[in-house]
N, C-alpha and C positions, 0 to 999 in steps of 0.2 A: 326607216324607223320601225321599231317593234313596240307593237301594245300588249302591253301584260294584263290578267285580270287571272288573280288565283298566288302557284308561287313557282319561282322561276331561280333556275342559278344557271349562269353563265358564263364563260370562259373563252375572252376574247382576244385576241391579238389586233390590234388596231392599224389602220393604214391610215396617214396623216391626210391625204386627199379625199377620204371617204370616211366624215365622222360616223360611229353606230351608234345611234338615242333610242334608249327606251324609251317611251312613255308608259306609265302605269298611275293612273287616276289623280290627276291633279299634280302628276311629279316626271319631271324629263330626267333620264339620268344619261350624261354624257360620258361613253367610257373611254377611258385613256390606255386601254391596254392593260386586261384586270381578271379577277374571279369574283362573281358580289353574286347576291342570293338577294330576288326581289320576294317579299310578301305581300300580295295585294287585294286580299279575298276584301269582300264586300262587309262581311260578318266583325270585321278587326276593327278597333278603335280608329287605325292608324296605316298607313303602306310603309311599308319599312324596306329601305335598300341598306344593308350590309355587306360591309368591302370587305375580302378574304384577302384578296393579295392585290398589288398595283395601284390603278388609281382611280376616280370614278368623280366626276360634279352633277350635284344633284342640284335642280332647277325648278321652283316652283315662279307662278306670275307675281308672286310678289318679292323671294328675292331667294339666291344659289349658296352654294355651301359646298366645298374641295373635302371628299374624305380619304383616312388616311386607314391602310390596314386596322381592323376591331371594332372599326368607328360605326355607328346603325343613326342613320337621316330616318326621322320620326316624321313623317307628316298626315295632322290628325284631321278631322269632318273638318276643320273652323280653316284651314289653309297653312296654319301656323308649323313650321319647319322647325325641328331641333335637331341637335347631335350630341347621339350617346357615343361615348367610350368605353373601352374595356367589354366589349359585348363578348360572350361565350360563342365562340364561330362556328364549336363542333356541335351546339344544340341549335342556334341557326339552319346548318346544314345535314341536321342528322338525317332528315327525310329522306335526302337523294343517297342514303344510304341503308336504308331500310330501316329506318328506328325512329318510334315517338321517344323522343330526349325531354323529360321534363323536369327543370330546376327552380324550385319554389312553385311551382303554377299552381294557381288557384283550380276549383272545377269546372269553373264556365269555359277556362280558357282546354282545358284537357278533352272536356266533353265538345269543346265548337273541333277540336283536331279530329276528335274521334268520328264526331257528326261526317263530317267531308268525306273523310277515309272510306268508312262503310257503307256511307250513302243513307244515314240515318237521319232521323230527326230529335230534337231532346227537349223532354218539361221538367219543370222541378213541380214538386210537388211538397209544401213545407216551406220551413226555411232555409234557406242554400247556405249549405255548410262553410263557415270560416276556418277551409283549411289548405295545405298545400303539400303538392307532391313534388316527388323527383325520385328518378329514376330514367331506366333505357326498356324499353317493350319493341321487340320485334315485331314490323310493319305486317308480317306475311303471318301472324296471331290471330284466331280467329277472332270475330267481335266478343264472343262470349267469353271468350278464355279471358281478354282484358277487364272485360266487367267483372269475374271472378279476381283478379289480380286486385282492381279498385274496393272491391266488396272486401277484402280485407282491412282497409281503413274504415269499418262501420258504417260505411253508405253501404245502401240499397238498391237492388234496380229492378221495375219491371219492363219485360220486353212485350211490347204489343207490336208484332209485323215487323216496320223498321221506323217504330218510334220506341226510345227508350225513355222510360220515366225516372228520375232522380229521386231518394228517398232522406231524408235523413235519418 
């Protein structure tokens, strides 16, 4: 069994004698011979396993669920298990390919990416702007260069060390 904490994709070939289970924070996922992309950071509402191709059951103590290629198993702080369809599998997995992918995302959720990434820390200061991005930024951008990119939407940012402040 492997434990996840953070975000993981995998690409498995299964041997019927030797099941391989993830475990990542309250969620087993049993793979059938697959590609799925785990999200398990501490910081997320939620751990999310997304199936890319093949097959995957995901397992919580209170009850499992077969997903089928697109499909993203929610399981949030309370235990409670759902599944999305129609997930965008190339913003899923843009990471393991160089690129923050973001489609509608709010700034908490852009700035928790960016936090990880750089090894930053993030305040708002104000009120947290109701708004949302999309686009593709290259991973290997410096920190500053993307705050520049974002400071075109009329945020603000100051950088003290490697804590960034949010402005509106």
């Amino acid at each position: 069994m492997a434990e996840v904490k953070g975000e993981v994709y995998f690409e498995v070939k299964t041997n019927a004698k030797i099941p391989f289970i993830v475990s990542a924070d309250g969620i087993d996922i049993q793979v059938l011979g697959t590609s799925f992309n785990v999200n398990a950071y501490p910081d997320e509402g939620s751990v999310r396993t997304t199936l890319i191709e093949g097959k995957v059951r995901v397992n919580t103590p209170k009850n499992g669920e077969m997903l089928m290629p697109g499909q993203q198993a929610q399981l949030d702080k309370s235990g409670s298990l759902r599944v999305v369809a129609g997930i965008d599998t190339d913003e899923v997995t843009a990471w393991k390919s160089g690129y923050f992918y973001f489609r509608h995302a709010d700034i908490k959720t852009v700035m928790r990416q960016l936090a990880r990434w750089y090894d930053m820390t993030v305040e708002y200061q104000g009120a947290v702007p109701d708004m949302t991005f999309g686009g593709d930024i290259p991973r290997d951008a410096s920190a500053a260069d993307v705050l520049k990119i974002l400071e075109k939407t009329k945020l603000h940012f100051t950088v003290e060390g490697k804590k960034v402040i949010v402005h509106p």
